[in-house]
N, C-alpha and C positions, 0 to 999 in steps of 0.2 A: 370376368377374370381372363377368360381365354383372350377377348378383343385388348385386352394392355399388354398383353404377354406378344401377340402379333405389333403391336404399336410400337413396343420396345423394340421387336425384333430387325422391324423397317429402321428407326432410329440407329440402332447397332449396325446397322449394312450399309447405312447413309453415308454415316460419320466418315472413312475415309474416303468415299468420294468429294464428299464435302471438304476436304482438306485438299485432296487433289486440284479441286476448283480452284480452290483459294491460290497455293503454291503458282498455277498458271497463270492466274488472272496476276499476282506478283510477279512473274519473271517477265509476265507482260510488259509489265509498267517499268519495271528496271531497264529495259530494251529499250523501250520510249523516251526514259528518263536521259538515258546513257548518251543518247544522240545530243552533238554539239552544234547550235544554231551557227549558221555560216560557213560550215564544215563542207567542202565540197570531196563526193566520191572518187575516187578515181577510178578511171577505165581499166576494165578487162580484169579488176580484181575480185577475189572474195576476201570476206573478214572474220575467216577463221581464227586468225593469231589477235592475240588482246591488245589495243593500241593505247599506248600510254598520253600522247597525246597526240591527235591526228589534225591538226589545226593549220592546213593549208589557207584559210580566210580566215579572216578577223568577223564581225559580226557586221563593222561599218563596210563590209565588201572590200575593202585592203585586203593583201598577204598578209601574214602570223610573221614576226623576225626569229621566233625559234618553231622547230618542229622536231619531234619527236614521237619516229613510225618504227611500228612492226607487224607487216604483213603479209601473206602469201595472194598472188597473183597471178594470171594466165595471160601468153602473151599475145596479140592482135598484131593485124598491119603497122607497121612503121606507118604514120601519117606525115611524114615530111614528102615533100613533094619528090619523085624519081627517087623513093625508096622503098616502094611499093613490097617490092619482092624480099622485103627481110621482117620481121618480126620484132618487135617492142613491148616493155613494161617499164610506162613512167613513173619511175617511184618518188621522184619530187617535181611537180611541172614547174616551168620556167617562170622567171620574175622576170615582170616588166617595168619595175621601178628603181632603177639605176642603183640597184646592190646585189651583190651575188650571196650565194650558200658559200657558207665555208664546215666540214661537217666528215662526219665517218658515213661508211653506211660496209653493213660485214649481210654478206649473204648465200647461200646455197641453192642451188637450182639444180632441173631435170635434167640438162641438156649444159655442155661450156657452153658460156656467154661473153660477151664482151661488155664495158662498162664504157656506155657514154655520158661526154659530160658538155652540155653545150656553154657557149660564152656568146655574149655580145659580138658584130663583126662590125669594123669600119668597111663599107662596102666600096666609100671612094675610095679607097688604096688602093691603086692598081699596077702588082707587081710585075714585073719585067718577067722573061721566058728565065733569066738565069735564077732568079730569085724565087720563082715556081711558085705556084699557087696553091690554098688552104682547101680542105675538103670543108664546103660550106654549104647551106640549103637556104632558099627563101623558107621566112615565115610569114611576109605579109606584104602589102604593098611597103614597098621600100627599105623594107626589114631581113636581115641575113642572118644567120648564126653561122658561128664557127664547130665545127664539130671535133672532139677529141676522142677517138677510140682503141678503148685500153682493153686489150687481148690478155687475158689473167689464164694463170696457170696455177693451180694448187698446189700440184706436185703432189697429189692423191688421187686416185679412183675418185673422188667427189667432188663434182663442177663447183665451188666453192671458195672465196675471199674474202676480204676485209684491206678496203683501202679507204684516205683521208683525198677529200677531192675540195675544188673550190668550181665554181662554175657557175653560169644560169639556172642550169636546170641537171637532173642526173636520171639516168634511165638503164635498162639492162636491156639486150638488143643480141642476136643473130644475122648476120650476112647474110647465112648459107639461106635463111628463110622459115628454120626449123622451128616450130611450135614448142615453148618451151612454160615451165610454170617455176617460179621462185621464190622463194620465203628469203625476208629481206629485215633487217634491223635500221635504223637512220637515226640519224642526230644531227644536225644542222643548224645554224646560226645564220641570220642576214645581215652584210656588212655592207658599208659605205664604200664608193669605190676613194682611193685617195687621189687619184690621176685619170 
C-alpha cells in the first residue's frame, strides 16, 4: 500500500513537468514550422516584432513581387563603398531585375534617421559642371545607384514617420555615424518599369 501511495505521488509531481516538456517541444516545432523556405535574413536585425509576410525570395531563388515586414533592427556599417562612417538598416534590399518597390513603410527609431531610397543610375550620362551631378555609389563592376535621402522630421520628441516611396531598394541610414535601432512597418509591391 505505501509503495502505490509513493508511485502515485512521483505520477502527481511528474504530470506538470510532463506538460511542461510537451508545451516546449511544441513551440519548438511552431518556430521550425514558421520559418519560410527561401526567406533570406536580413542583416543587423532581430525578429522581435511578428512578420506578416517576410518573403524577400521566392523559393525558385527570384525576389517576392509583394512583401510585407515588420521588424525591429540595429544598425551596422553603410556597406556602400566611401560610406563607411555612417550607419544603415536595410529594410528592403535592392532588386536587380528591372522593377522597383512602390510601397509605404511608417517607422520609429532611437535616434532621427534619414530615409534612403536607391534607384537604378544611367552611369553614361555625363552631366556638365552646370547641370551638377547626382549623389551616387558603385555597386558592382559597372553598376551605380542613384541615392535619394530624405531627412524626416516628425515634429515630436519621437524620431518617427510614415512615408510612400518608390525605388530599388529602401533603407533607414545616419550621416552623423550614430548607432541607432528601428522598428519599422513595410508594404511594398514590384512593378515593371514602363520607360
Amino acid at each position: 500500500m505505501k509503495r502505490q501511495s509513493i508511485s502515485m505521488l512521483n505520477i502527481v509531481a511528474l504530470t506538470p513537468l510532463m506538460a511542461l516538456l510537451a508545451i516546449s517541444i511544441t513551440a519548438s516545432a511552431l518556430t521550425a514550422s514558421a520559418q519560410v523556405p527561401g526567406v533570406t535574413p536580413q542583416q543587423g536585425g532581430t525578429d522581435d516584432q511578428s512578420a506578416s509576410q517576410e518573403q524577400q525570395t521566392s523559393s525558385g531563388g527570384e525576389q517576392a513581387d509583394t512583401v510585407t515586414i515588420q521588424k525591429t533592427a540595429e544598425s551596422t556599417v553603410d556597406p556602400l563603398p566611401g560610406h563607411s562612417a555612417h550607419q544603415l538598416v536595410m529594410a528592403l534590399p535592392p532588386r536587380d531585375d528591372d522593377q522597383v518597390w512602390v510601397g509605404t513603410v511608417t517607422w520609429t527609431a532611437s535616434k532621427p534617421v534619414e530615409v534612403v531610397v536607391l534607384h537604378g543610375y544611367n552611369s553614361t550620362l555625363k552631366p556638365d559642371s552646370s547641370h551638377g551631378t547626382l549623389l551616387t555609389a558603385p555597386t558592382g563592376p559597372g553598376k551605380e545607384v542613384a541615392i535619394s535621402l530624405v531627412k524626416t522630421n516628425s515634429g515630436t520628441p519621437v524620431a518617427s514617420g510614415s512615408m510612400r516611396f518608390v525605388g530599388n531598394a529602401v533603407a533607414f541610414h545616419t550621416l552623423s555615424g550614430d548607432k541607432f535601432t528601428v522598428t519599422y512597418s513595410l508594404d511594398a509591391v514590384a512593378k515593371p518599369l514602363s520607360q
